[in-house]
MIKOL-628917 format. One record per residue (C-alpha): residue number from 1; residue in one letter; x, y, z. Coordinates in steps of 0.001 Angstrom, whole numbers. Example, Ala and Ser with C-alpha at 12.3 -4.5 7.8 and 13.67 -1.06 7.14 Angstrom:
1, A, 12300, -4500, 7800
2, S, 13670, -1060, 7140
//
This chain:
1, X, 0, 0, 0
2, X, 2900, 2449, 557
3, X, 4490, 1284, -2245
4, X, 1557, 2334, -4642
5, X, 983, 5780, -3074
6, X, 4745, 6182, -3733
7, X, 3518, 5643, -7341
8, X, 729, 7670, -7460
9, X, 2477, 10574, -6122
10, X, 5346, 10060, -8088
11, X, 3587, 9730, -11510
12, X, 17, 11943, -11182
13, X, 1498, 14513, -12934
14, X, 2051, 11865, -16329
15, X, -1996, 12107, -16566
16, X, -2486, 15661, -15870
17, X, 580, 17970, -16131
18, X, 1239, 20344, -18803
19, X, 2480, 17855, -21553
20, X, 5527, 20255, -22543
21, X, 6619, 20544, -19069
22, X, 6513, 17021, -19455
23, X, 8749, 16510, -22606
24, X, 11083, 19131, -21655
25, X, 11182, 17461, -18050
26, X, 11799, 13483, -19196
27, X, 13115, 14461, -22456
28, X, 16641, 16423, -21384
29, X, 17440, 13973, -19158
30, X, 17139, 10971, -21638
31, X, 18526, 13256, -24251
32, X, 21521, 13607, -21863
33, X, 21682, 9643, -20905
34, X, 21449, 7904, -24147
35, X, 23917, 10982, -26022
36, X, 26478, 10390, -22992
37, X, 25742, 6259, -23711
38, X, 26541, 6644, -27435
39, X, 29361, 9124, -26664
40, X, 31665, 6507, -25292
41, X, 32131, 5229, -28921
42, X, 32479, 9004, -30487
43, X, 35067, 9340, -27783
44, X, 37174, 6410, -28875
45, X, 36887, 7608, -32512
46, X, 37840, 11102, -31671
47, X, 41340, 10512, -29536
48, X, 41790, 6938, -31652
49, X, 41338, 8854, -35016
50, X, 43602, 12481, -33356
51, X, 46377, 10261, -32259
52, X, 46350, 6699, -33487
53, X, 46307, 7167, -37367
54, X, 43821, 5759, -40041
55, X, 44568, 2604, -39894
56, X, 43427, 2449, -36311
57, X, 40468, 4233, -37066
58, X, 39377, 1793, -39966
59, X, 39715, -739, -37278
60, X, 37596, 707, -34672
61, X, 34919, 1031, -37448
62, X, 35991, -2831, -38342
63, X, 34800, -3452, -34615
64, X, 31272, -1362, -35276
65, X, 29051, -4182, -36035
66, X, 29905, -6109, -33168
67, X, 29208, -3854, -30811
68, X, 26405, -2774, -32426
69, X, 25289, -6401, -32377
70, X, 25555, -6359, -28432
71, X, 23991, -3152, -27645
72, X, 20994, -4587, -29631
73, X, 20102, -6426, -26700
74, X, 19948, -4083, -24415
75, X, 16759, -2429, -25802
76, X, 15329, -5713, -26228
77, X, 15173, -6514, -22547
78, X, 15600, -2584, -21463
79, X, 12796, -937, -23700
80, X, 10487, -3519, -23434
81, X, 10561, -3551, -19746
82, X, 10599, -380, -19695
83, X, 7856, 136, -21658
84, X, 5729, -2666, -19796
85, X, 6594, -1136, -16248
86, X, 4944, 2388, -17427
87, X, 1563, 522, -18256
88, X, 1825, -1165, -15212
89, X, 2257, 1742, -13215
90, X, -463, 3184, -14681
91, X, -2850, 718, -13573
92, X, -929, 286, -10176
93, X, 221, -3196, -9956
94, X, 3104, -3181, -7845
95, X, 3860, -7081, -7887
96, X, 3952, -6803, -11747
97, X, 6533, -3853, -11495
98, X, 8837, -5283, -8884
99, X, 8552, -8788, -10882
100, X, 9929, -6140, -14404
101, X, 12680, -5163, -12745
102, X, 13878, -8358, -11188
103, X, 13367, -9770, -14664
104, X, 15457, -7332, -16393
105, X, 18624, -8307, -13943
106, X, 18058, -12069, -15055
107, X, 17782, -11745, -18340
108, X, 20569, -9506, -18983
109, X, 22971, -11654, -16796
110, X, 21429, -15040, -18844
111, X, 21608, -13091, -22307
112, X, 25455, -11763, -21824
113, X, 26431, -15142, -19883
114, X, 25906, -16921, -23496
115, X, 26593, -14001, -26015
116, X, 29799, -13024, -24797
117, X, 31522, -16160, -24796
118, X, 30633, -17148, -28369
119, X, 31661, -13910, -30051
120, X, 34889, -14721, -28743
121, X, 34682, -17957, -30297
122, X, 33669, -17002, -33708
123, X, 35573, -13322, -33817
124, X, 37886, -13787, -36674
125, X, 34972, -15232, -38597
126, X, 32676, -12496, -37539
127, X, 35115, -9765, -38903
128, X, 36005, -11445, -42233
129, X, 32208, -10905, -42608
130, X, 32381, -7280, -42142
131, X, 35148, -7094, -44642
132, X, 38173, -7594, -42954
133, X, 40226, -9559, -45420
134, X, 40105, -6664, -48399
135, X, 41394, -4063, -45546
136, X, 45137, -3463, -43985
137, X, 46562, -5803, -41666
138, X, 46926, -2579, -39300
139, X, 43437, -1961, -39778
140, X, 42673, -5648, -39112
141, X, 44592, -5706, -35739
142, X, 43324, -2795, -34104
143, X, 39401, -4231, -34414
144, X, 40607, -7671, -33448
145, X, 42574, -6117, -30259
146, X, 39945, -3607, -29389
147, X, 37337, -6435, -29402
148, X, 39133, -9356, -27211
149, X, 39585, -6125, -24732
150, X, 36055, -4748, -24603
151, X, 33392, -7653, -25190
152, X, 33735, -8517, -21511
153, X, 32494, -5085, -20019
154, X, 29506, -5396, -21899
155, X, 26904, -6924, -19287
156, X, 28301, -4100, -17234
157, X, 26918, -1610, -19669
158, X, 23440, -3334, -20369
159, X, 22491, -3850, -16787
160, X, 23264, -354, -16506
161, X, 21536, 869, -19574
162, X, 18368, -1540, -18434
163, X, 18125, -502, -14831
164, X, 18097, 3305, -15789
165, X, 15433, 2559, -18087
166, X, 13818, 1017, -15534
167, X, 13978, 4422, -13336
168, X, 13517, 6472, -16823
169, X, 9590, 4767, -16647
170, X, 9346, 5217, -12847
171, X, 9502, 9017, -13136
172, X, 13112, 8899, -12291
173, X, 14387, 10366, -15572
174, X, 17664, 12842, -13149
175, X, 18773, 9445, -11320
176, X, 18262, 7388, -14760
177, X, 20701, 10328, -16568
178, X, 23152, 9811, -13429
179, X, 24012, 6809, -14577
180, X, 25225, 7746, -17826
181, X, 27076, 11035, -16438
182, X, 29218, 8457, -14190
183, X, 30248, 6241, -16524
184, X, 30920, 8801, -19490
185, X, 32748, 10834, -17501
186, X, 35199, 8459, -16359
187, X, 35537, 7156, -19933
188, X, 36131, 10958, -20572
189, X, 38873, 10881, -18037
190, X, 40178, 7272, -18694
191, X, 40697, 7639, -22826
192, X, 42772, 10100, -22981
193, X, 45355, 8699, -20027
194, X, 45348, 4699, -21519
195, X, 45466, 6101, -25243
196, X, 48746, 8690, -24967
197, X, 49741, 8109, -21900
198, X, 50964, 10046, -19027
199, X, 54759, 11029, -18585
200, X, 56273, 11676, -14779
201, X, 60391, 12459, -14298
202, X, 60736, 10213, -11706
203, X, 58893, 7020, -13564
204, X, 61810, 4680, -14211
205, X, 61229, 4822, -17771
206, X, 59656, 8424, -18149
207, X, 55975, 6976, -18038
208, X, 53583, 6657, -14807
209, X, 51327, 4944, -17562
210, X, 52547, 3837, -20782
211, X, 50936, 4767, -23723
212, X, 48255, 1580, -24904
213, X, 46644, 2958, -28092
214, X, 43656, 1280, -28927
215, X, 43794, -1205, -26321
216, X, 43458, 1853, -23523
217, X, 40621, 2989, -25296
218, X, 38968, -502, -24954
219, X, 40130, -560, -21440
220, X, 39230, 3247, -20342
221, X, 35708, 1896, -21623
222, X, 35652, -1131, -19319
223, X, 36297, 746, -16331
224, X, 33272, 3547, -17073
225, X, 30835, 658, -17561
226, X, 31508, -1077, -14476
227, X, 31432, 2180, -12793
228, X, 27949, 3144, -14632
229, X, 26636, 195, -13658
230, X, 27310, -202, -9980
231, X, 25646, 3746, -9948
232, X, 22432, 2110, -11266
233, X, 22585, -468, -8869
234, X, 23120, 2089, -6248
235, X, 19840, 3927, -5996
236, X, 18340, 188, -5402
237, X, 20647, -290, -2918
238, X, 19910, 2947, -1108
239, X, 16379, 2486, -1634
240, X, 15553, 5923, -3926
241, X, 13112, 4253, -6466
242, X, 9626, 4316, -6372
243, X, 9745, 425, -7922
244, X, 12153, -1945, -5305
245, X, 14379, -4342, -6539
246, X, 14156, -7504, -4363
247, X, 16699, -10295, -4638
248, X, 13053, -12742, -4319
249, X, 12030, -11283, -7626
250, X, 15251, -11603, -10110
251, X, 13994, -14272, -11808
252, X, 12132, -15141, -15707
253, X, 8427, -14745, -15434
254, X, 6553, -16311, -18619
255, X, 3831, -14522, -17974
256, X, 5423, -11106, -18436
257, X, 8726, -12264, -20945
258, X, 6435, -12389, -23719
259, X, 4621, -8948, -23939
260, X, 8182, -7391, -22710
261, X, 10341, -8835, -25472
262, X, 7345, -8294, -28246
263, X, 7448, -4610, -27497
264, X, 11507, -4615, -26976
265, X, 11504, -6572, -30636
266, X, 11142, -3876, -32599
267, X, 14284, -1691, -31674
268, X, 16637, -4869, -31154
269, X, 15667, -5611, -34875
270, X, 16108, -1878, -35445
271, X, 19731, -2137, -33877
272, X, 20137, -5743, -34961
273, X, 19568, -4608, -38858
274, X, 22139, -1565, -37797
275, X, 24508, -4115, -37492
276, X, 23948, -5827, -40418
277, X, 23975, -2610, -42374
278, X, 27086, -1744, -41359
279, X, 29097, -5139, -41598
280, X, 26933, -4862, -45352
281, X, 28547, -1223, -46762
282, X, 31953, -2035, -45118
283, X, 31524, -5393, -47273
284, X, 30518, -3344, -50123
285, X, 33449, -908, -50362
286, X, 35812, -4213, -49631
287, X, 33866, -5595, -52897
288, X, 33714, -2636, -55297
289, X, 36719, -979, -53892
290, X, 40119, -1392, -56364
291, X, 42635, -1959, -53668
292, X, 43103, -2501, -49560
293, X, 44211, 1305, -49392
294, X, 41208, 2719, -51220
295, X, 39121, 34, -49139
296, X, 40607, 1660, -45612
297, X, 40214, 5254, -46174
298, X, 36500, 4377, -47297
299, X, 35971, 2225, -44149
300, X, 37463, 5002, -42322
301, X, 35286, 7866, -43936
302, X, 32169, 5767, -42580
303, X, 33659, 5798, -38886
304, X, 33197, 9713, -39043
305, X, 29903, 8830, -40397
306, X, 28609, 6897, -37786
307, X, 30360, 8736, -34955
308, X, 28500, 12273, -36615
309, X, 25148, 9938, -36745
310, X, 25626, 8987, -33287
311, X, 26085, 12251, -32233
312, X, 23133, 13573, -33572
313, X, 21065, 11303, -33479
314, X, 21325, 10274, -30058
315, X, 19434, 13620, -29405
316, X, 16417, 12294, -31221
317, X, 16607, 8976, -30106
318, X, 16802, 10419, -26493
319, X, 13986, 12809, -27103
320, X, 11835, 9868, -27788
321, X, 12864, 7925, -24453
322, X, 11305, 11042, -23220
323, X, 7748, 11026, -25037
324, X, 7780, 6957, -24467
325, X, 6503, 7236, -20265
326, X, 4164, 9816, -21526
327, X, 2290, 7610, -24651
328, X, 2901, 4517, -21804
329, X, 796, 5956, -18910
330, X, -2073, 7468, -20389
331, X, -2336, 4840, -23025
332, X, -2458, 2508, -20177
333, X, -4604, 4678, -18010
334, X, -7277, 4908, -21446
335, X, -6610, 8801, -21718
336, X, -6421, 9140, -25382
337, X, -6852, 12261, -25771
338, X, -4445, 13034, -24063
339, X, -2070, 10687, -26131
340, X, -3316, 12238, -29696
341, X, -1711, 15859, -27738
342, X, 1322, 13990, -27105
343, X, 1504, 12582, -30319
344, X, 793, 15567, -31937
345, X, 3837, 17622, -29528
346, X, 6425, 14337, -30105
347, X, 5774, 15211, -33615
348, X, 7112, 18690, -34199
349, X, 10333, 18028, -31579
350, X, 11345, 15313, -33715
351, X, 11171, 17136, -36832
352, X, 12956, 20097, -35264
353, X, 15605, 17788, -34642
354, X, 15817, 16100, -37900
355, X, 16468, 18870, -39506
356, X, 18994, 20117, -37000
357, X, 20650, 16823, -37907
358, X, 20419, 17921, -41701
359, X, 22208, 21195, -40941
360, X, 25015, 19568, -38863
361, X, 26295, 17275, -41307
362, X, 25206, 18539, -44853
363, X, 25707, 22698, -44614
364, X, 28938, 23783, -45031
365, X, 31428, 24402, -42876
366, X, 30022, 21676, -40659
367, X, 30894, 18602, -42519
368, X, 34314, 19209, -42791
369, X, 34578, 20806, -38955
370, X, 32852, 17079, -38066
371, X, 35209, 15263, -40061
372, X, 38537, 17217, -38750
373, X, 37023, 16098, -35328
374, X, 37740, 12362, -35866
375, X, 40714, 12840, -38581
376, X, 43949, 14073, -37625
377, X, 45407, 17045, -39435
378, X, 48155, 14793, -40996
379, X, 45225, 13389, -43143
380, X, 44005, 16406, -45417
381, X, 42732, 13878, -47733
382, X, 40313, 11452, -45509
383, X, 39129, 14713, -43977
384, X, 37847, 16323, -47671
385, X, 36756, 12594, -48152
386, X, 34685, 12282, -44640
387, X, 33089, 15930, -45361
388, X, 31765, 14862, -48845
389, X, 30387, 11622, -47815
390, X, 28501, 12960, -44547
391, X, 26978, 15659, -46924
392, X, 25735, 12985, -49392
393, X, 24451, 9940, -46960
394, X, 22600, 12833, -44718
395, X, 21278, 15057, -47675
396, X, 17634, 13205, -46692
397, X, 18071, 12949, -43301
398, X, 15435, 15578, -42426
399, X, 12798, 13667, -43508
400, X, 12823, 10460, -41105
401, X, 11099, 12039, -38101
402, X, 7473, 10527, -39179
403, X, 9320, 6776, -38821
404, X, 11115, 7051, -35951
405, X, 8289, 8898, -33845
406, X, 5926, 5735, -35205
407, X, 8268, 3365, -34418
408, X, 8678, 4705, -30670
409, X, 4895, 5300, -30057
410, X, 3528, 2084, -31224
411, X, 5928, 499, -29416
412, X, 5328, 2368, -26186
413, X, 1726, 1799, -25730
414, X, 2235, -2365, -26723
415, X, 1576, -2469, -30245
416, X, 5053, -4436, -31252
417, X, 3951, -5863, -34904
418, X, 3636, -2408, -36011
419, X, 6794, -1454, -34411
420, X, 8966, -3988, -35444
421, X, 7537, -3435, -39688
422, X, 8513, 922, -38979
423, X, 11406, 303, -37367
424, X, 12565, -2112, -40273
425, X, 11711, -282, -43362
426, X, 14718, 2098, -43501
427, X, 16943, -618, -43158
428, X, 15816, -4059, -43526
429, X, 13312, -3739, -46037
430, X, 14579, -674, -47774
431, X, 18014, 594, -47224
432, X, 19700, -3146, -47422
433, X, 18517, -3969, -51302
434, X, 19745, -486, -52421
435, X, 23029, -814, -51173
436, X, 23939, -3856, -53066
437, X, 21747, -2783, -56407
438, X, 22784, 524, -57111
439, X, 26513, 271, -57818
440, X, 25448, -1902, -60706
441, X, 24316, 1194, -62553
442, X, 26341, 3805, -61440
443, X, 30238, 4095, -62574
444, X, 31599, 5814, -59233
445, X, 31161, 3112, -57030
446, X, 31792, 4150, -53726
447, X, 29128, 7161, -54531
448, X, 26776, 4343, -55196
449, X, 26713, 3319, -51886
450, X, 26704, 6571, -49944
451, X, 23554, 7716, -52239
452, X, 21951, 4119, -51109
453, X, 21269, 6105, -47505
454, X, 19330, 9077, -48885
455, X, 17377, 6916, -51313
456, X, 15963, 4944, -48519
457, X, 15229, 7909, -46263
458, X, 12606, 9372, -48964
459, X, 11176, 5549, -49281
460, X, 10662, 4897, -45913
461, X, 9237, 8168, -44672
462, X, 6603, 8120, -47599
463, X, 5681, 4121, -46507
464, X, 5250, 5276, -42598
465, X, 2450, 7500, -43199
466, X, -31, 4990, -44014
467, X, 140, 3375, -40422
468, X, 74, 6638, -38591
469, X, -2055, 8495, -40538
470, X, -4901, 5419, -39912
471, X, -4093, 5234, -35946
472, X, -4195, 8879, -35542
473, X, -7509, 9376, -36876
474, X, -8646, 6276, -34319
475, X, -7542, 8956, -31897
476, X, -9428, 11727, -33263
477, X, -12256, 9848, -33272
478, X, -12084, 8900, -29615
479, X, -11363, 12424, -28448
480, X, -14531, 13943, -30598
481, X, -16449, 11103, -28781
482, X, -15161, 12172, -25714
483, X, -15903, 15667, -25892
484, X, -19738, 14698, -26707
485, X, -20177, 12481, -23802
486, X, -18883, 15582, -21722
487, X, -20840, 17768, -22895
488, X, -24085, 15645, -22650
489, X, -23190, 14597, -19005
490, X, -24076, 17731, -17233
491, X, -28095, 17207, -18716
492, X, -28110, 13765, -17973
493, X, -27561, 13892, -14399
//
């Protein structure tokens, strides 16, 4: 009983407060937590590509897909818990909610228990499919270093990222962007020491630390992990949630596992097909590409891609952690017009951010200033290459808000089929066939594939308006039904 009026006082304001308030309230916060997530990558890139030469920064990109493959499971058991646990406080089932977060501990420790062990298994296998052999052997050693390093932190990071999902949906959204700041920060701190260095005079040798290159970034990243993740833990520990975790309750409940991973489906597919897309153009440009050199610098060029996606779109996909409690709550509490509002609001802060994304990467000077952030000086030529390629793979970029505001708002208020088909288009459906088809009919190649991005963005926005245009009429309809039977009630009684 005090557990639930902890909830109700804690989350009242998710059915009645000014909906703005609201964004601006859960959205920073998530904005801040999943950029700082994402940021430990750009990080690497930046000091790795400033100090550790191309070849080192083709290999970090080498390791992409990997990594990408593990973080896909974190949403799958994070966002679908997460998601799940906002219904549920809605409707005020306690048991259910302390049963959600018990689960999420098990089944990141069973997932990562299994996972982690066969990468390691299979890694030289798994990086010949992302086209290691056609790249340099420098290029090759630096992913396979980086990765025998840094696979092992990775439960740290997921139980992290899941528990301050977890206390994202509770109405925690400061303590659930704590845990980011913590570990970020000390990979802040960490990279820069493991990667160059740091010299003393009375050091027998001239170093207190000696410098480790890539390995120091892949260790500077274990350390922040472990230390995001026992921050999470903390605020169980210490009691400051509104939902307890109890040691009784870590277990896998059937009844719950299915409607949790249905709803987290649709972004592990989303960030399972990322994988595969990447592993797919660095295969491309090791296919069409004339030599290993030409191969690198391309491979290279798409780490300042992705590190310039991640950077902005973190933002958006951090905004939409932020709508997510809001669609969960009142869709669970049956307040739909209130969800059409939020709909409507999620709507024109994605879109403001899209194109923010657009001007970042595709204006000039910006594409070159991003580039020159992950390419040392020394390499004039990857830098002018970097700039022209972020300009054409983002030139569409502003017009993916529709899709990846459908894709987060079926999938917060449990409608996971409809999910998973949005959050595949770009990618799976679309963006996958294009890559590999239009190099056949172009004679530059390498263009070919970069163009493959924007060609998909215009498909897949046009293809998500059918499913949202039909749902948010269902919600029109509901709130002009609603405002009759208002009306009428005051005669009737």
């Amino acid at each position: 009983m005090h557990g639930m009026k902890r909830i109700g006082n804690g989350l009242d304001e998710l059915a009645g407060g000014s909906l703005g308030r609201l964004l601006a309230k859960y959205s920073w916060p998530a904005l801040v937590s999943m950029s700082l997530n994402a940021l430990y990558a750009v990080v690497d890139r930046i000091f790795i590509g400033q100090g550790c030469g191309v070849d080192a920064m083709a290999g970090l990109q080498l390791a992409m897909p990997v990594m990408m493959l593990l973080t896909a499971f974190g949403p799958l058991i994070g966002v679908g818990h997460g998601s799940v646990l906002s219904i549920k406080l809605g409707a005020r089932d306690r048991v259910a909610c302390e049963k959600l977060v018990g689960e999420t501990v098990a089944l990141k420790v069973a997932v990562y228990a299994v996972l982690i062990p066969a990468i390691y298994v299979f890694l030289d296998d798994v990086l010949a499919c992302c086209g290691a052999d056609r790249m340099t052997p420098g290029a090759y050693a630096a992913a396979k270093g980086y990765l025998e390093i840094v696979l092992c932190s990775h439960l740290f990071s997921h139980l992290a990222f899941g528990l301050s999902a977890l206390q994202r949906a509770e109405g925690g959204a400061i303590r659930s962007m704590m845990c980011m700041i913590v570990g970020f920060g000390a990979n802040l701190v960490l990279d820069p020491l493991l990667i160059f260095g740091v010299r003393m005079p009375f050091a027998a040798d001239g170093w207190l630390v000696a410098p480790m290159g890539v390995a120091g970034a892949a260790w500077a990243t274990n350390i922040a992990m472990l230390a995001s993740c026992l921050w999470a833990f903390g605020y169980y520990w210490r009691g400051q949630t509104v939902v307890r975790l109890r040691l009784r309750r870590v277990w896998i409940y059937h009844s719950l596992l299915r409607r949790t991973l249905a709803i987290g489906l649709a972004p592990f597919l989303q960030q399972l097909m990322g994988s595969v897309i990447v592993a797919s153009l660095q295969y491309a440009f090791a296919h069409w590409m004339p030599d290993e050199a030409s191969c690198t610098a391309e491979v290279a060029s798409l780490g300042v891609f992705t590190g310039a996606l991640i950077l902005v779109f973190m933002p958006m996909l951090g905004c939409q952690q932020g709508l997510q409690p809001i669609f969960g709550f009142n869709w669970g509490a049956r307040n739909y017009r209130r969800v059409l509002d939020a709909l409507k609001l999620g709507f024109w802060a994605t879109t403001a951010l899209t194109v923010l994304a657009f001007v970042v990467q595709v204006v000039p000077p910006f594409p070159g200033l991003i580039a020159r952030m992950f390419v040392s000086a020394d390499n004039p030529e990857i830098i002018a290459l970097a700039a022209h390629d972020l300009m054409v793979s983002n030139s569409m970029i502003w017009c993916i808000s529709v899709n990846v505001l459908a894709t987060t708002y079926f999938q917060s208020i449990g409608h996971p089929g409809v999910a998973i088909a949005l959050s595949m288009l770009r990618q799976g459906v679309i963006l996958l066939p294009i890559v590999w088809l239009l190099p056949h009919f172009m004679a530059d190649k390498a263009l070919a594939i970069w163009l493959s991005m924007p060609v998909s963005d215009v498909l897949c926005n046009a293809v998500t308006l059918v499913p949202l245009f039909l749902h948010v009429r269902f919600l029109a309809r509901v709130r002009s039904r609603d405002a009759v039977a208002n009306q009428s009630a005051p005669g009737d009684v």
